[in-house]
SERO-4910 file (N, C-alpha, C, O; in steps of 0.05 Angstrom, whole numbers):
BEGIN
 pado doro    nc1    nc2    nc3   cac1   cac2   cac3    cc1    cc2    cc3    oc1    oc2    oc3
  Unk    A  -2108   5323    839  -2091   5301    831  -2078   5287    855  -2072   5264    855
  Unk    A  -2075   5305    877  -2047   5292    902  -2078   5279    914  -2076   5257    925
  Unk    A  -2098   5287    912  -2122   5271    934  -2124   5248    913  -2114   5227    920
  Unk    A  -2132   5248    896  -2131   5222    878  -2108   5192    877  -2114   5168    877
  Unk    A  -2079   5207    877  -2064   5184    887  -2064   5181    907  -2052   5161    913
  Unk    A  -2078   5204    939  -2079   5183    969  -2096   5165    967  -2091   5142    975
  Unk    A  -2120   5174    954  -2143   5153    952  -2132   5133    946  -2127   5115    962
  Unk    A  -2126   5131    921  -2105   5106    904  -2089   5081    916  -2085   5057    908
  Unk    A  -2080   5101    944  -2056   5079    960  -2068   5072    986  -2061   5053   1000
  Unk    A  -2096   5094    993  -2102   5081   1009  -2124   5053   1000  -2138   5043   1018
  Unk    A  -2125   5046    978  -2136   5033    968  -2129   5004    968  -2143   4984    974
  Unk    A  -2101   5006    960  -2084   4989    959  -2078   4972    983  -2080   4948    988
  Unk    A  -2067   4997    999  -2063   4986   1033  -2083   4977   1044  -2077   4961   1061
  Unk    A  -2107   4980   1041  -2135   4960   1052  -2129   4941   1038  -2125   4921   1051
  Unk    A  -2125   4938   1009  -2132   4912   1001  -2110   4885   1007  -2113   4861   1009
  Unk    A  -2081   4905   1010  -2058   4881   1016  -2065   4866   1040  -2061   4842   1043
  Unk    A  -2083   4896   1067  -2077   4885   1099  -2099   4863   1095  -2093   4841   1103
  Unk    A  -2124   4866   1083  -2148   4847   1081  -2135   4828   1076  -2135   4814   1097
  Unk    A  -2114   4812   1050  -2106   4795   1034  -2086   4775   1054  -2080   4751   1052
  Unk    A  -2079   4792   1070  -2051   4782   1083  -2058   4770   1103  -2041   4756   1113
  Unk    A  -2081   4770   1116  -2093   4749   1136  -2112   4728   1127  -2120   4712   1144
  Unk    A  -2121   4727   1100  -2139   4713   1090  -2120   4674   1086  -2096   4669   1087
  Unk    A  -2136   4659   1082  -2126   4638   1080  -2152   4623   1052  -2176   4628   1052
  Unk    A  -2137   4607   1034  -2154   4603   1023  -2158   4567   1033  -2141   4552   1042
  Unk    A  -2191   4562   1027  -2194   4536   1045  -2194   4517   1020  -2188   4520    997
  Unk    A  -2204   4496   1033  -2190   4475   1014  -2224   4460   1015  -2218   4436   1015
  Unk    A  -2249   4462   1016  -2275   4460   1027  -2283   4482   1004  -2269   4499    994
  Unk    A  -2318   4473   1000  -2336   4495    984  -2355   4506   1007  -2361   4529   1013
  Unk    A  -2365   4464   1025  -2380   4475   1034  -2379   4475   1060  -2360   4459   1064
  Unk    A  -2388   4486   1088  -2394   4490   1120  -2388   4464   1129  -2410   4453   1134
  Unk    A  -2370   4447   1133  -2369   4420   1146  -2400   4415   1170  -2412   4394   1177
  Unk    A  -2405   4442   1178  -2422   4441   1208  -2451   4441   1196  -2471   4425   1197
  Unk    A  -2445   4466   1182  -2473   4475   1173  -2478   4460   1134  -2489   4475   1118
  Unk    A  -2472   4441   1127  -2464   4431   1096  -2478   4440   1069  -2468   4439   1046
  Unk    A  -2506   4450   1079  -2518   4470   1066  -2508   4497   1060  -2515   4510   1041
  Unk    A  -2498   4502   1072  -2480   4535   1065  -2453   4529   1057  -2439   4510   1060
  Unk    A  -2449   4558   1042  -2426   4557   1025  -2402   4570   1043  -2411   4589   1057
  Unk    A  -2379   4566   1045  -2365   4583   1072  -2350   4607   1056  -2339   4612   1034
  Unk    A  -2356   4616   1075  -2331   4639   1072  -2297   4652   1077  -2290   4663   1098
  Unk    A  -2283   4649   1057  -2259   4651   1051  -2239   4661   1079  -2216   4655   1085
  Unk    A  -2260   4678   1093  -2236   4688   1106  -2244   4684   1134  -2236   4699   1153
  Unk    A  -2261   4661   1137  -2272   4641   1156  -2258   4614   1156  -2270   4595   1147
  Unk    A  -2231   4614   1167  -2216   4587   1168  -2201   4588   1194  -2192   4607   1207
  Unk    A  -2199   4554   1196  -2186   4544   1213  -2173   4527   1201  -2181   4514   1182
  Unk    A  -2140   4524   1218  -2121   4503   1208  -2126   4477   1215  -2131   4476   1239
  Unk    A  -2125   4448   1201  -2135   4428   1212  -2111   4407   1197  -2115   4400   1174
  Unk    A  -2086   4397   1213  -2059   4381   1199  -2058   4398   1179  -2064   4388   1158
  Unk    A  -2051   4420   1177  -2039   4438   1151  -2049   4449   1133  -2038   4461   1115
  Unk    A  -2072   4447   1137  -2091   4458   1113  -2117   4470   1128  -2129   4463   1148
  Unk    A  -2121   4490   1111  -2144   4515   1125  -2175   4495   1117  -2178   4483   1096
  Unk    A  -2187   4496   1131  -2223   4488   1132  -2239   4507   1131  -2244   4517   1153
  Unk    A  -2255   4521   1105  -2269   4535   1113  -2293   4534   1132  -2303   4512   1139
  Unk    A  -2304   4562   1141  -2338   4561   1142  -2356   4571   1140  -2351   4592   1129
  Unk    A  -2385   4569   1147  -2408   4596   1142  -2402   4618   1167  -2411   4641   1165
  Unk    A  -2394   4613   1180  -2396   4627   1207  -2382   4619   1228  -2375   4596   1231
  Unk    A  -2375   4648   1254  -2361   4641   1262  -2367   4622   1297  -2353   4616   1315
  Unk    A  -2401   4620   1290  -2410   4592   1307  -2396   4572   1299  -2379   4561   1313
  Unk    A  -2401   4564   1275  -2392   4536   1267  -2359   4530   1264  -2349   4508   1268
  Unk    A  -2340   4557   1256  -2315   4551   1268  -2305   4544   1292  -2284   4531   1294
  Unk    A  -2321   4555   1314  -2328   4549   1346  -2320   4519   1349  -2302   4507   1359
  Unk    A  -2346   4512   1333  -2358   4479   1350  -2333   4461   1329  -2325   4439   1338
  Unk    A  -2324   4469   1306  -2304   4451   1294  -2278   4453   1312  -2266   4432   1318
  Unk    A  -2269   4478   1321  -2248   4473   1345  -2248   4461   1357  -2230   4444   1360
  Unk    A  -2278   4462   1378  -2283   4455   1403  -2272   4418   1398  -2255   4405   1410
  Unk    A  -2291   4411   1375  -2281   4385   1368  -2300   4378   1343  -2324   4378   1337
  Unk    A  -2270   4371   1327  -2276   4371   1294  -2290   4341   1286  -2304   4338   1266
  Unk    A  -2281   4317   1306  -2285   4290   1291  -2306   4288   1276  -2304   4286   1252
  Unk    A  -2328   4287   1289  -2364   4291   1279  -2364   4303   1252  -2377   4292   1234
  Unk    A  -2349   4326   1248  -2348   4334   1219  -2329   4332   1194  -2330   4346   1174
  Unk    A  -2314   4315   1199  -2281   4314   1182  -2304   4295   1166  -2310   4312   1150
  Unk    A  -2319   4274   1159  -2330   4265   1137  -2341   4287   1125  -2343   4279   1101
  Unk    A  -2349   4306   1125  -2370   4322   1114  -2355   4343   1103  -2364   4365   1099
  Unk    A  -2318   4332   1094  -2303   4352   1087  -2290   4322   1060  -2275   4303   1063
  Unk    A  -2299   4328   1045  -2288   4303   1022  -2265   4313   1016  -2251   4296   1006
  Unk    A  -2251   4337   1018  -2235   4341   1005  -2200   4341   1026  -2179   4351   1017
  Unk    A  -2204   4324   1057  -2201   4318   1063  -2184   4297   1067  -2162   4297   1077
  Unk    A  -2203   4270   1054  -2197   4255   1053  -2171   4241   1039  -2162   4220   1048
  Unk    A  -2161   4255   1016  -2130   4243   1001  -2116   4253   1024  -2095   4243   1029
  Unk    A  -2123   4271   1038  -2093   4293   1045  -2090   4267   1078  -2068   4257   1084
  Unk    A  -2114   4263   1091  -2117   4244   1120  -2102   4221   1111  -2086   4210   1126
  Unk    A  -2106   4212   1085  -2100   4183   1074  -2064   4188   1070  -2053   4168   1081
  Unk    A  -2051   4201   1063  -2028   4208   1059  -2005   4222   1087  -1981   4221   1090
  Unk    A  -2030   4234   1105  -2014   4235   1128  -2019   4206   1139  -2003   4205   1158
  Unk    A  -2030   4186   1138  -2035   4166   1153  -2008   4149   1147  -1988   4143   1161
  Unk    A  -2014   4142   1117  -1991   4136   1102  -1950   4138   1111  -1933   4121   1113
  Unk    A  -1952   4164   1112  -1936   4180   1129  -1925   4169   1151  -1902   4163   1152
  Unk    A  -1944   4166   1173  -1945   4166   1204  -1933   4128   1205  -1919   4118   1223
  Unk    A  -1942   4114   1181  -1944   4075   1190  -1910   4076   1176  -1894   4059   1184
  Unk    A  -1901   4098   1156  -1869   4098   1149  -1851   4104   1172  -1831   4091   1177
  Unk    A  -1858   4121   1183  -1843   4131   1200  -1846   4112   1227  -1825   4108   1240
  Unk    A  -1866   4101   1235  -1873   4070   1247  -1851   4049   1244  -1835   4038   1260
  Unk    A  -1855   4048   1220  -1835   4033   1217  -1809   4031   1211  -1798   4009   1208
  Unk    A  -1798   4053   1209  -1771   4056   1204  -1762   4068   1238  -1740   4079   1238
  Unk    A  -1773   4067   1261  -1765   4079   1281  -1772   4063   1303  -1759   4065   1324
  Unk    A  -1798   4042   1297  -1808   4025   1318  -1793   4003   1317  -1774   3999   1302
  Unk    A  -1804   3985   1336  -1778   3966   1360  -1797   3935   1332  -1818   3940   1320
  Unk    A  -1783   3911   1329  -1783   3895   1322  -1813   3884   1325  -1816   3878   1349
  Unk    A  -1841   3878   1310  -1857   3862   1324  -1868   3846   1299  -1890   3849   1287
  Unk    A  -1844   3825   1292  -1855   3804   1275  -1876   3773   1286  -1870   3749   1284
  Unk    A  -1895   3782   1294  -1911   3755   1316  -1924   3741   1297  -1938   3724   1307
  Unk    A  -1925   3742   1268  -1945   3717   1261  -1932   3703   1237  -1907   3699   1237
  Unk    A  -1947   3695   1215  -1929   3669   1206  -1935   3679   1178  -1954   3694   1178
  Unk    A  -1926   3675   1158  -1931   3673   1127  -1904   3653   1113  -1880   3654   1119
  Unk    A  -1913   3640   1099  -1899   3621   1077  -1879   3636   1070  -1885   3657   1058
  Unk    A  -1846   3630   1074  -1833   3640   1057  -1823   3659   1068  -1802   3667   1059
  Unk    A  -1833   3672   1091  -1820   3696   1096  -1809   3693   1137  -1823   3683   1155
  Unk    A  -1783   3705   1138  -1772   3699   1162  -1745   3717   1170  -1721   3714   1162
  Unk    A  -1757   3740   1189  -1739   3754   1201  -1718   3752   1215  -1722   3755   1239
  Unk    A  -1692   3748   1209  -1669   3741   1228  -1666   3754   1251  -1656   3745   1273
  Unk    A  -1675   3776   1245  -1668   3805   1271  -1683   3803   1289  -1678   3809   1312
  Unk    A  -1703   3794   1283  -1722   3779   1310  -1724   3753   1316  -1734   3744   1337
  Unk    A  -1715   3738   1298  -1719   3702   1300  -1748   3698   1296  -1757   3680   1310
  Unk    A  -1772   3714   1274  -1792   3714   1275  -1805   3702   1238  -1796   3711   1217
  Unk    A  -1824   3683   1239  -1837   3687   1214  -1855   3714   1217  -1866   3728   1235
  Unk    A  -1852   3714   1193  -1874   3741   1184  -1903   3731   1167  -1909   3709   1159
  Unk    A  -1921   3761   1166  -1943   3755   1157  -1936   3773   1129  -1916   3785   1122
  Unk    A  -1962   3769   1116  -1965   3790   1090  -1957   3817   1099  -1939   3833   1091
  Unk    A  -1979   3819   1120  -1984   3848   1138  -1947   3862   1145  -1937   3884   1141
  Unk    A  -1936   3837   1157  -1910   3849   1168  -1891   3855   1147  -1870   3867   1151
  Unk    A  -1897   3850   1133  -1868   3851   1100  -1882   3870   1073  -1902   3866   1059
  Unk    A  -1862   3893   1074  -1880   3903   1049  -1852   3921   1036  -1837   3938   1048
  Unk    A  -1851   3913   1011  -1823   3917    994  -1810   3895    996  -1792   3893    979
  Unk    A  -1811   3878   1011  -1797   3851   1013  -1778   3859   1034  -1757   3845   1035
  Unk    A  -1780   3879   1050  -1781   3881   1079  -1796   3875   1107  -1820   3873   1110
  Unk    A  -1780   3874   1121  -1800   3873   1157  -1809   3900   1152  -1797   3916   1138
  Unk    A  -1830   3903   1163  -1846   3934   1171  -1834   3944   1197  -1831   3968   1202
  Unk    A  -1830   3926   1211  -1812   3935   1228  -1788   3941   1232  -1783   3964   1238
  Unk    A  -1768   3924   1229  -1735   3935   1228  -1732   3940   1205  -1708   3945   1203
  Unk    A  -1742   3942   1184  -1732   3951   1163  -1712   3933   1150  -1695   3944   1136
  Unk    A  -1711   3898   1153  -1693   3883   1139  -1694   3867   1124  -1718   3867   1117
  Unk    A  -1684   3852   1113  -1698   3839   1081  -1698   3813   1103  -1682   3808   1121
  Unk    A  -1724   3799   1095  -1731   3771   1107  -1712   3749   1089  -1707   3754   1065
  Unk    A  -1706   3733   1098  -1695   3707   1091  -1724   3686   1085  -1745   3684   1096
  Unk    A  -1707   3668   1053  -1738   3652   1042  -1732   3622   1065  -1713   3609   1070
  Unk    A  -1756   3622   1073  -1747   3597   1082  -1766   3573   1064  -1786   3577   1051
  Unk    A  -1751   3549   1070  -1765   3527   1045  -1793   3513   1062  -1799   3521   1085
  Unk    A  -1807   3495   1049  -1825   3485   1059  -1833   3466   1037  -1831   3466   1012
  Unk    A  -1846   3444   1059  -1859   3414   1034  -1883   3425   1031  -1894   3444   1042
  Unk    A  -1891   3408   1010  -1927   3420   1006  -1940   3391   1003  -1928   3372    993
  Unk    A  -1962   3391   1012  -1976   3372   1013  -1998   3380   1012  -2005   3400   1024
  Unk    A  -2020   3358    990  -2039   3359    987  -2060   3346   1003  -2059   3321   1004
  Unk    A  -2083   3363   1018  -2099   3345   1029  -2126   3352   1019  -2134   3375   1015
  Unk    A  -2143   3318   1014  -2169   3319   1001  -2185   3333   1024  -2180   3332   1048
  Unk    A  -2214   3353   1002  -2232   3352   1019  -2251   3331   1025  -2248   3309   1014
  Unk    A  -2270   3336   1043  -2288   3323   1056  -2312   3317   1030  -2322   3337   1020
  Unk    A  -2319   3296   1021  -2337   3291    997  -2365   3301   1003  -2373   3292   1025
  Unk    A  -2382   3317    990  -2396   3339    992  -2419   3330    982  -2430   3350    971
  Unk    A  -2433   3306    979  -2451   3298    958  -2474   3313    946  -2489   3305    928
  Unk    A  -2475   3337    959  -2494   3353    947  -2483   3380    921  -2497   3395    908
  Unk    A  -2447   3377    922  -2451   3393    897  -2437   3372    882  -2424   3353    891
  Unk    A  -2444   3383    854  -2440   3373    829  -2413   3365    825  -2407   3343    818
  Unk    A  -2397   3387    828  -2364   3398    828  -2355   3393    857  -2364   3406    876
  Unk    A  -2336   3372    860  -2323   3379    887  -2299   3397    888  -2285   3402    869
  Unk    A  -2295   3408    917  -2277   3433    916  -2247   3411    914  -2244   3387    919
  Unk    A  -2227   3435    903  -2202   3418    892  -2188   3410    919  -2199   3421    939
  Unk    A  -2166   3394    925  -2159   3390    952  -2130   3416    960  -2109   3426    952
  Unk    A  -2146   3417    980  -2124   3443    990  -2095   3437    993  -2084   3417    984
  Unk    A  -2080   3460   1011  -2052   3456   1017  -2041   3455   1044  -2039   3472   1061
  Unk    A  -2034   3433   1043  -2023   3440   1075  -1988   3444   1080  -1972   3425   1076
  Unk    A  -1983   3466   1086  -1945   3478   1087  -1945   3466   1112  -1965   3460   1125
  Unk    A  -1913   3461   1118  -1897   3458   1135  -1874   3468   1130  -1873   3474   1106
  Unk    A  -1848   3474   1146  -1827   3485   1155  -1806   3457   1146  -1812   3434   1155
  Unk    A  -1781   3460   1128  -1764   3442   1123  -1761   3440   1152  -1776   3453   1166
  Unk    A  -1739   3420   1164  -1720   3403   1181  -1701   3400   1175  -1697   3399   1151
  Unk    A  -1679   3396   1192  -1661   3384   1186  -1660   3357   1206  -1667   3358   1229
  Unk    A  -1650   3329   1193  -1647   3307   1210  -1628   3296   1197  -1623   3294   1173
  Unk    A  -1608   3282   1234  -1589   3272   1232  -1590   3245   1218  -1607   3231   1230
  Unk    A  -1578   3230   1195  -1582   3210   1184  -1570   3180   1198  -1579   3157   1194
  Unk    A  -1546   3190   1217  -1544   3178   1241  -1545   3175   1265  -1531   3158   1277
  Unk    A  -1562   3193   1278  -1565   3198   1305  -1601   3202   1303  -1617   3189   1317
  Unk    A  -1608   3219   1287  -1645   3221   1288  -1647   3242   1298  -1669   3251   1294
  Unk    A  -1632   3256   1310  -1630   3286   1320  -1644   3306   1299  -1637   3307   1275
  Unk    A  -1667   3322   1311  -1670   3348   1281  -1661   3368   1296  -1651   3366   1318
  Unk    A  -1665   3389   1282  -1663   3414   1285  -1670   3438   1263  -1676   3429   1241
  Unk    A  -1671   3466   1265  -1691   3480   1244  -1665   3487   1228  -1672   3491   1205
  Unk    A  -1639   3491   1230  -1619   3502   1220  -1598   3478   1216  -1596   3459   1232
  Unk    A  -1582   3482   1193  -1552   3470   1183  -1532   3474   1212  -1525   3461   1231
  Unk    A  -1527   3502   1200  -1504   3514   1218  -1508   3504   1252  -1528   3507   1266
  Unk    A  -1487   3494   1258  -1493   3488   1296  -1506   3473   1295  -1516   3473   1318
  Unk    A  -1514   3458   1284  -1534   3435   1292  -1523   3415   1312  -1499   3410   1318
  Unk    A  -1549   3401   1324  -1533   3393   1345  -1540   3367   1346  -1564   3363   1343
  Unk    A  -1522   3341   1350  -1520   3317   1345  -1527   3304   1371  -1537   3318   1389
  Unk    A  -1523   3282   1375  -1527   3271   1397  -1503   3254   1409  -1493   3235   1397
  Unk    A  -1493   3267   1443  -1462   3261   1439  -1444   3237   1433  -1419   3239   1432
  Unk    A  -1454   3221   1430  -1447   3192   1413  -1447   3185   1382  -1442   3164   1370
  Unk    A  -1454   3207   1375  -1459   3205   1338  -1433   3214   1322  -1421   3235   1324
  Unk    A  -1426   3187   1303  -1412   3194   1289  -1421   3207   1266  -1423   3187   1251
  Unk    A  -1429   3227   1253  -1445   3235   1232  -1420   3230   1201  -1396   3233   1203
  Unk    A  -1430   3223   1183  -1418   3217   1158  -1387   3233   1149  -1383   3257   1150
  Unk    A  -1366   3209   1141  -1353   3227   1140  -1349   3243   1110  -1327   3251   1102
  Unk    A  -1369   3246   1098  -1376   3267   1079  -1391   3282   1082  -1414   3278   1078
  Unk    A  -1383   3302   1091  -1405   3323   1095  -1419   3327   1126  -1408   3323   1147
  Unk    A  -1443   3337   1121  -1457   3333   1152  -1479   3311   1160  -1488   3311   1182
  Unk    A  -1485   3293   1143  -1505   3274   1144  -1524   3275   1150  -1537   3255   1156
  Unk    A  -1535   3306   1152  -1555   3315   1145  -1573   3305   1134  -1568   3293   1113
  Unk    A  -1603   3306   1143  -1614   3309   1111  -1643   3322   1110  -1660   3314   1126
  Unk    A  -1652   3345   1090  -1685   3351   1087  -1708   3342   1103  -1709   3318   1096
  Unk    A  -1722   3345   1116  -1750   3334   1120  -1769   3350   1128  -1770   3371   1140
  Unk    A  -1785   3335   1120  -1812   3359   1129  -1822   3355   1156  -1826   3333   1166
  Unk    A  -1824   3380   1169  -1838   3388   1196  -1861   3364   1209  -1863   3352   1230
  Unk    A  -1873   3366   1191  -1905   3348   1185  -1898   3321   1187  -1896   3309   1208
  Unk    A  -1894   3310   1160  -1898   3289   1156  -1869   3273   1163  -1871   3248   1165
  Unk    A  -1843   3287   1165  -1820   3272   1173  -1809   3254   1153  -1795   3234   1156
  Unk    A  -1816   3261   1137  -1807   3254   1103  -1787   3272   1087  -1773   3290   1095
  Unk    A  -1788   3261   1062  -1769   3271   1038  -1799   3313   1036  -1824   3316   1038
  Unk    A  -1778   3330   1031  -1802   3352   1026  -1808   3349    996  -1794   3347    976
  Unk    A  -1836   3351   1001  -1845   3351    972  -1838   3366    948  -1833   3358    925
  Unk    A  -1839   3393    961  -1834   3423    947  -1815   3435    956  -1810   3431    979
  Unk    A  -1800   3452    944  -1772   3464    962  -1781   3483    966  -1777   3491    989
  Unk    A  -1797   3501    951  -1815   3530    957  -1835   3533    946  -1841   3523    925
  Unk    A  -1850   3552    962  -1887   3566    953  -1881   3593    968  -1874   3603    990
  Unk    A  -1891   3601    939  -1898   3627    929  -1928   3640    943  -1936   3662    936
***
Protein backbone atom coordinates (compact mmCIF):
# COMPACT_ATOMS: atom_id res chain seq x y z
CA UNK A 1 0.00 0.00 0.00
CA UNK A 2 2.91 2.75 1.27
CA UNK A 3 4.77 1.76 -2.38
CA UNK A 4 1.54 2.43 -4.13
CA UNK A 5 0.94 5.99 -2.76
CA UNK A 6 4.93 6.80 -3.52
CA UNK A 7 4.23 5.70 -6.91
CA UNK A 8 1.03 7.85 -6.83
CA UNK A 9 2.93 11.20 -5.83
CA UNK A 10 5.65 10.48 -7.69
CA UNK A 11 3.35 10.59 -10.42
CA UNK A 12 1.93 13.65 -9.75
CA UNK A 13 5.27 15.51 -9.16
CA UNK A 14 6.42 14.60 -12.81
CA UNK A 15 3.36 15.65 -14.14
CA UNK A 16 3.05 19.25 -12.22
CA UNK A 17 7.19 19.79 -13.01
CA UNK A 18 6.41 18.82 -16.93
CA UNK A 19 3.13 21.26 -16.82
CA UNK A 20 4.87 24.14 -15.18
CA UNK A 21 7.29 24.87 -17.95
CA UNK A 22 5.01 24.12 -20.78
CA UNK A 23 3.43 27.10 -22.61
CA UNK A 24 0.51 26.69 -24.70
CA UNK A 25 1.02 28.26 -28.36
CA UNK A 26 -1.32 30.14 -30.10
CA UNK A 27 -0.17 28.32 -33.89
CA UNK A 28 -1.25 24.54 -35.09
CA UNK A 29 1.19 24.69 -37.52
CA UNK A 30 5.60 25.05 -37.77
CA UNK A 31 5.70 28.77 -39.05
CA UNK A 32 9.39 27.37 -40.56
CA UNK A 33 8.55 24.02 -41.40
CA UNK A 34 4.26 24.72 -42.29
CA UNK A 35 3.77 21.20 -43.14
CA UNK A 36 4.29 19.96 -39.62
CA UNK A 37 2.23 20.16 -36.74
CA UNK A 38 4.31 21.79 -33.63
CA UNK A 39 4.75 20.72 -30.55
CA UNK A 40 3.35 22.17 -27.30
CA UNK A 41 6.24 22.34 -25.37
CA UNK A 42 8.32 23.73 -28.37
CA UNK A 43 7.70 27.59 -27.90
CA UNK A 44 9.03 30.78 -28.14
CA UNK A 45 7.71 34.18 -26.90
CA UNK A 46 7.08 36.57 -29.78
CA UNK A 47 5.18 40.40 -28.31
CA UNK A 48 3.49 38.21 -25.62
CA UNK A 49 2.41 35.27 -26.96
CA UNK A 50 4.15 31.78 -27.22
CA UNK A 51 4.75 30.49 -31.20
CA UNK A 52 4.84 27.06 -31.44
CA UNK A 53 7.13 24.49 -33.39
CA UNK A 54 8.17 21.04 -35.04
CA UNK A 55 11.57 21.30 -33.74
CA UNK A 56 14.05 22.68 -32.04
CA UNK A 57 15.95 23.69 -35.55
CA UNK A 58 13.16 25.66 -36.56
CA UNK A 59 12.79 27.47 -33.04
CA UNK A 60 16.61 28.35 -33.77
CA UNK A 61 16.13 30.05 -37.15
CA UNK A 62 12.63 31.87 -35.80
CA UNK A 63 14.89 33.55 -33.04
CA UNK A 64 17.69 34.01 -35.07
CA UNK A 65 15.10 36.12 -37.16
CA UNK A 66 11.36 35.66 -37.21
CA UNK A 67 10.24 38.30 -40.13
CA UNK A 68 10.34 35.70 -43.15
CA UNK A 69 7.92 33.69 -41.02
CA UNK A 70 5.34 35.88 -39.01
CA UNK A 71 2.94 35.52 -42.35
CA UNK A 72 2.91 31.84 -42.06
CA UNK A 73 1.47 32.37 -38.50
CA UNK A 74 -2.38 33.60 -39.29
CA UNK A 75 -3.12 33.55 -36.03
CA UNK A 76 -0.91 36.31 -35.52
CA UNK A 77 -2.28 38.61 -37.33
CA UNK A 78 -5.43 40.32 -34.97
CA UNK A 79 -3.02 40.25 -32.05
CA UNK A 80 0.10 42.46 -34.65
CA UNK A 81 -3.01 44.52 -35.81
CA UNK A 82 -3.99 45.55 -32.21
CA UNK A 83 -0.46 46.03 -30.97
CA UNK A 84 0.03 48.30 -33.98
CA UNK A 85 -3.18 50.00 -33.11
CA UNK A 86 -1.78 50.44 -29.65
CA UNK A 87 1.67 51.83 -30.57
CA UNK A 88 -0.15 54.99 -33.35
CA UNK A 89 -2.46 55.80 -29.64
CA UNK A 90 0.21 56.14 -27.67
CA UNK A 91 1.90 58.18 -30.88
CA UNK A 92 -0.32 60.24 -30.48
CA UNK A 93 -1.17 61.13 -27.24
CA UNK A 94 2.77 61.63 -26.44
CA UNK A 95 4.13 62.89 -29.86
CA UNK A 96 5.13 66.59 -30.63
CA UNK A 97 2.43 68.50 -32.98
CA UNK A 98 2.70 67.51 -36.90
CA UNK A 99 -0.41 68.95 -38.53
CA UNK A 100 1.38 69.69 -42.32
CA UNK A 101 -1.46 69.19 -44.76
CA UNK A 102 -4.83 70.60 -45.54
CA UNK A 103 -8.55 69.20 -45.31
CA UNK A 104 -11.87 71.29 -45.61
CA UNK A 105 -13.11 72.25 -42.40
CA UNK A 106 -10.60 71.20 -40.20
CA UNK A 107 -7.82 73.58 -38.37
CA UNK A 108 -5.54 73.13 -35.44
CA UNK A 109 -4.98 76.14 -33.17
CA UNK A 110 -2.09 74.50 -31.22
CA UNK A 111 -0.16 74.40 -34.21
CA UNK A 112 -1.67 77.19 -36.49
CA UNK A 113 -2.12 74.15 -38.91
CA UNK A 114 -4.99 72.84 -41.36
CA UNK A 115 -5.39 69.29 -41.08
CA UNK A 116 -5.95 66.26 -43.28
CA UNK A 117 -8.49 63.28 -42.90
CA UNK A 118 -5.28 61.32 -41.93
CA UNK A 119 -4.46 63.98 -39.06
CA UNK A 120 -7.99 64.14 -37.23
CA UNK A 121 -9.65 61.09 -35.96
CA UNK A 122 -12.53 61.46 -33.23
CA UNK A 123 -12.71 64.95 -34.31
CA UNK A 124 -9.34 65.33 -32.87
CA UNK A 125 -5.56 66.23 -34.01
CA UNK A 126 -3.72 62.85 -33.93
CA UNK A 127 -1.25 64.70 -32.67
CA UNK A 128 -1.91 67.06 -29.67
CA UNK A 129 -4.82 65.51 -28.93
CA UNK A 130 -7.14 68.86 -29.49
CA UNK A 131 -10.48 69.44 -30.98
CA UNK A 132 -9.81 71.31 -34.43
CA UNK A 133 -11.72 74.53 -35.00
CA UNK A 134 -14.43 74.50 -38.32
CA UNK A 135 -13.17 76.86 -40.45
CA UNK A 136 -15.72 78.31 -43.27
CA UNK A 137 -15.12 78.27 -46.94
CA UNK A 138 -16.93 79.47 -50.45
CA UNK A 139 -17.62 76.75 -52.86
CA UNK A 140 -17.55 77.13 -56.26
CA UNK A 141 -18.42 75.29 -59.08
CA UNK A 142 -16.12 74.62 -61.93
CA UNK A 143 -17.19 73.03 -65.44
CA UNK A 144 -15.41 70.18 -66.89
CA UNK A 145 -13.57 70.13 -70.05
CA UNK A 146 -16.40 68.93 -72.85
CA UNK A 147 -15.54 65.30 -73.64
CA UNK A 148 -17.26 64.64 -76.98
CA UNK A 149 -16.69 61.12 -76.89
CA UNK A 150 -18.89 60.17 -73.88
CA UNK A 151 -22.49 60.22 -73.97
CA UNK A 152 -22.83 61.61 -70.21
CA UNK A 153 -20.58 64.41 -69.32
CA UNK A 154 -18.88 64.29 -65.87
CA UNK A 155 -20.82 66.74 -63.41
CA UNK A 156 -18.71 69.98 -62.73
CA UNK A 157 -16.48 69.68 -59.77
CA UNK A 158 -15.64 71.78 -56.59
CA UNK A 159 -13.30 74.17 -56.09
CA UNK A 160 -12.89 75.28 -51.87
CA UNK A 161 -11.23 78.20 -50.73
CA UNK A 162 -10.51 79.64 -47.21
CA UNK A 163 -13.14 82.67 -46.03
CA UNK A 164 -11.24 86.31 -45.64
CA UNK A 165 -11.73 88.85 -43.98
CA UNK A 166 -11.71 92.46 -45.88
CA UNK A 167 -11.60 95.86 -44.72
CA UNK A 168 -14.72 97.64 -46.34
CA UNK A 169 -12.77 100.80 -45.95
CA UNK A 170 -9.28 100.43 -46.31
CA UNK A 171 -9.15 96.90 -48.64
CA UNK A 172 -6.86 95.47 -46.09
CA UNK A 173 -7.57 91.36 -45.63
CA UNK A 174 -6.63 89.22 -43.27
CA UNK A 175 -7.44 85.33 -42.26
CA UNK A 176 -8.90 86.32 -38.70
CA UNK A 177 -11.61 88.96 -37.05
CA UNK A 178 -9.78 89.32 -33.84
CA UNK A 179 -6.52 91.84 -34.37
CA UNK A 180 -7.06 92.46 -37.60
CA UNK A 181 -5.08 94.85 -39.02
CA UNK A 182 -6.16 98.04 -40.88
CA UNK A 183 -4.25 100.31 -42.68
CA UNK A 184 -2.93 103.29 -40.56
CA UNK A 185 -5.18 105.89 -42.07
CA UNK A 186 -8.50 103.88 -41.99
CA UNK A 187 -11.35 104.96 -40.40
CA UNK A 188 -13.23 101.56 -40.31
CA UNK A 189 -17.24 101.94 -39.67
CA UNK A 190 -18.50 103.26 -36.78
CA UNK A 191 -20.69 100.18 -36.32
CA UNK A 192 -18.96 97.46 -35.72
CA UNK A 193 -15.64 96.40 -37.55
CA UNK A 194 -16.41 96.98 -41.25
CA UNK A 195 -15.44 93.97 -41.91
CA UNK A 196 -16.64 91.90 -44.34
CA UNK A 197 -16.68 87.85 -45.75
CA UNK A 198 -14.77 87.02 -48.85
CA UNK A 199 -13.53 84.34 -50.51
CA UNK A 200 -9.76 83.50 -50.73
CA UNK A 201 -10.25 82.79 -54.60
CA UNK A 202 -12.44 84.74 -56.10
CA UNK A 203 -12.49 87.99 -53.65
CA UNK A 204 -16.20 87.95 -53.58
CA UNK A 205 -19.36 87.50 -51.43
CA UNK A 206 -18.62 83.33 -50.13
CA UNK A 207 -20.80 81.23 -51.75
CA UNK A 208 -21.15 78.57 -49.02
CA UNK A 209 -20.41 79.14 -45.36
CA UNK A 210 -19.43 75.35 -44.97
CA UNK A 211 -18.57 71.79 -46.62
CA UNK A 212 -18.85 68.82 -45.11
Amino acid sequence: MRRFISAFFVVVLLAATAGAGTFKPINARCPVRTDQAVKPELTSDYKGVEIGFCCGNCRGMWNKNPEPFIKNVPELKPILAKLEKDAEKAKSMTGPCDCKKIIKGYYCEKDKRELTVDDVRNNLCKRCETKPTEIEYCLKLVPKPFDPKKKVQDPPGTDTARVNYECESCGMKGPIEEGFKHKPDCKPAAFGSGLKKVCTKSGKMPHASKID
